[in-house]
N, C-alpha and C positions, 0 to 999 in steps of 0.2 A: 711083742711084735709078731704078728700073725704071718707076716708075708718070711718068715725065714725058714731055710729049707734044713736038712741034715746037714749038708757041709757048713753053713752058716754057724749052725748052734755048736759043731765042734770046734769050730774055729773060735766062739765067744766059751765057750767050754777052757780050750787047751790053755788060751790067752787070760782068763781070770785065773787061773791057774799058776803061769808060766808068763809073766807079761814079757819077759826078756829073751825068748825063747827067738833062735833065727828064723826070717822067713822060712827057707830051706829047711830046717828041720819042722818046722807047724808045717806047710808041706805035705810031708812025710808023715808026720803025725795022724793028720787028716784023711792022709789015702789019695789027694789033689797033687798036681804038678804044681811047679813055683809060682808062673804067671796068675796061673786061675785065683789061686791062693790069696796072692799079694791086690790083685782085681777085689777080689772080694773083702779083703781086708778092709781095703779105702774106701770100697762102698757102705761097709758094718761103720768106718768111721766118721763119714760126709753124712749119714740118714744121722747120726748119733747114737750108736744103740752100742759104740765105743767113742765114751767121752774125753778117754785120754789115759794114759800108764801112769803107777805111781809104786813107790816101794813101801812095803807094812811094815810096818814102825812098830817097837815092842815098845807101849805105852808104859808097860812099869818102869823100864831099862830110861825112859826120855822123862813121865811126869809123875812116877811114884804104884806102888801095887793096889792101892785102894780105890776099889772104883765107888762111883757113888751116885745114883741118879734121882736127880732133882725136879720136884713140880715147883714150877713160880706160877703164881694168880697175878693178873697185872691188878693198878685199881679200876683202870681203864681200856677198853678194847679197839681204841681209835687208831686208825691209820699211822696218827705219830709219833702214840705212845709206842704200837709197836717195833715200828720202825728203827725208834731211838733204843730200844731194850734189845733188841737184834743188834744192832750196829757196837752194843755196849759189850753184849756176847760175845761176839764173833773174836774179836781182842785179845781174850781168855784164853792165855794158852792151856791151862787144867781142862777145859770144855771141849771133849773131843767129838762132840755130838748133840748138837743138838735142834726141835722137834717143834714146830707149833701143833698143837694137841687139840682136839675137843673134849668136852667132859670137866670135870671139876676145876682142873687147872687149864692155863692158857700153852705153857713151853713146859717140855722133857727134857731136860738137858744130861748129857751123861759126862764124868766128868772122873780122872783120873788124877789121887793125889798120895803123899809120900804117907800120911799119919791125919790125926785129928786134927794137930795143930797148923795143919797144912790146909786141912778141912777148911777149920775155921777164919782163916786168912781169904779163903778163895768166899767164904760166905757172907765177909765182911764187904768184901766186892761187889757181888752178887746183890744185897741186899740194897745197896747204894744205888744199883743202878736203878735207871728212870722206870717208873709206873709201878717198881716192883709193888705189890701189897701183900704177899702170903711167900715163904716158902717151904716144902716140905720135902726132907729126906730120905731118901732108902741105901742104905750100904747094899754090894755084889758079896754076897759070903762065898760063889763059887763060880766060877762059866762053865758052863756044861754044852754049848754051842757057839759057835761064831763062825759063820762063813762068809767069804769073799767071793770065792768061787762059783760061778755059774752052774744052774743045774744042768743036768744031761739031756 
């Protein structure tokens, strides 16, 4: 978003950060008094350029330490095929992410599980759903980045 000023991007700064943080202290944070602040908040929130708070979930601690990210090729690229392979997806609670793609495959799905045999379970799902036709694996052997946080 081009139209945001410096107090804007701290306030989308402090808040990807700190979603729970009081008015009064983002505030303070900012270098704003309360009113301006709170103004600008529900303006950052009405444009949508904040779609709403949520709390980070430690995906190991909820669906297991293995991450694993998946290309599906559908057979088909029609409107309902996708539709229904999305809809099939979304379900999955292992699928913590996922991608319609261009290039060799159609979906990126990223996907958090306990072991292989957890693997294989969630792939057995996977592979049933509608239009699947291809899929291919990649194990995480490390995260070396993940941000949430807004840049400065």
């Amino acid at each position: 978003m081009d139209d945001l000023d410096g107090f804007d991007r701290k306030i989308l700064k402090v808040l990807s950060e700190e979603g729970r943080i009081s008015w009064r202290d983002l505030a303070a944070r900012i270098g704003l008094s309360f009113s301006p602040t709170l103004r600008r908040v529900r303006k950052l929130e009405e444009s949508g350029a904040i779609q709403g708070y949520a709390a980070l979930l430690d995906e190991g601690r909820m669906l297991g330490t293995l991450g694993v990210f998946i290309s599906v090729t559908l057979e088909r690229q029609t409107k309902d095929v996708l539709l229904a392979f999305e809809g099939c997806v979304t379900d999955i609670p292992e699928v913590v992410g996922g991608y319609q793609t261009s290039g060799s495959s159609d979906y990126l799905l990223h996907a958090m599980v306990r072991d292989l045999e957890h693997y294989q379970r969630l792939l057995d799902i996977l592979t049933a759903a509608p239009g699947v036709a291809r899929i291919q694996s990649n194990f995480a052997i490390k995260t070396f980045v993940r941000r949430s946080a807004f840049p400065a």
